[in-house]
N, C-alpha and C positions, 0 to 999 in steps of 0.2 A: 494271102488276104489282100485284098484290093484297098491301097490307102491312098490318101490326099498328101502329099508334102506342099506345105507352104511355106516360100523362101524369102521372108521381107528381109530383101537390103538397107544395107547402110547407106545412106544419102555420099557423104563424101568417099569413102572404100569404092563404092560405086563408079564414082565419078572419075575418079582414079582407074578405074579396070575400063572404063571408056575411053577418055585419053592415052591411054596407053597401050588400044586395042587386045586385052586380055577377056574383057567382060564375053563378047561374042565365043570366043575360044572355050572359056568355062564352060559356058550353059552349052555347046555342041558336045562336049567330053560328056557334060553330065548326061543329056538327054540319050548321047549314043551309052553309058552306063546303066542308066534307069530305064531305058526302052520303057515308057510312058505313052498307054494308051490318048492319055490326051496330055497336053499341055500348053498353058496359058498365061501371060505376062500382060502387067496390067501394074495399077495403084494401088493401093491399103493402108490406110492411115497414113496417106505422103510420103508413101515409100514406094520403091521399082517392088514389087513381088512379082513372084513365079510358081504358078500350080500347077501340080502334077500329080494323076491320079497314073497309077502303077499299080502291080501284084506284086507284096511285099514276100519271099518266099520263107524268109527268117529274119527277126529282129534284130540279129546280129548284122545284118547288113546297111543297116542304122548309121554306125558312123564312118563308113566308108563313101555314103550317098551325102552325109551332113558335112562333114570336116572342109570339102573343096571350098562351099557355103561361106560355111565358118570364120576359116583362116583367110578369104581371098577377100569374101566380101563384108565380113561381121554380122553376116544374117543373124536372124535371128528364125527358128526353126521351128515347124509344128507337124506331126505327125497325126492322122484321123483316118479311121477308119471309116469306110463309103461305100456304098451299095448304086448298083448301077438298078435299073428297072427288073433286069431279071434276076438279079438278086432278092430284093424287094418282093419281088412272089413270091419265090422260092420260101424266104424263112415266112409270110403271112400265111404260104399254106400251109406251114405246121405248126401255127396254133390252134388249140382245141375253141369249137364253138360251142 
């Protein structure tokens, strides 16, 4: 299933994995982990986040993608499921009309 991970950091954990050049290192482990169709780093309520829409292939792979997050940066973590445009056809065509 294609989902959205959304990683809002911690302002100071953050700042720490900067200074101390680990932050760059994390997100390359993670992204070469999660092979992420896309991904995107930006702000969200004044924090560093990072989105990443990926094909989740089991839940159970949940906290092995979350925990680097977690314990390095004190993310705070959101899983969502997303439909790309040919997804979006695909389930409108099989609704009854």
């Amino acid at each position: 299933m294609r989902v959205l991970l959304k990683a809002s950091m911690d302002t100071d954990k953050a700042n720490e994995a900067i200074r101390n050049g680990t932050l760059g290192k994390l997100v390359q482990e993670s992204l070469e982990q999660i092979k992420p169709e896309a991904a995107y780093f930006t702000t969200d309520h004044g924090k560093r986040t990072a989105f990443l829409v990926f094909d989740m292939q089991d839940s159970s792979q949940m906290p092995a993608l979350s925990e680097p997050f977690f314990i390095q940066l004190g993310a705070e973590i959101s899983y969502t499921p997303v439909m790309n445009l040919e997804d979006l056809q695909k389930g409108l065509s099989q609704l009854g009309r």
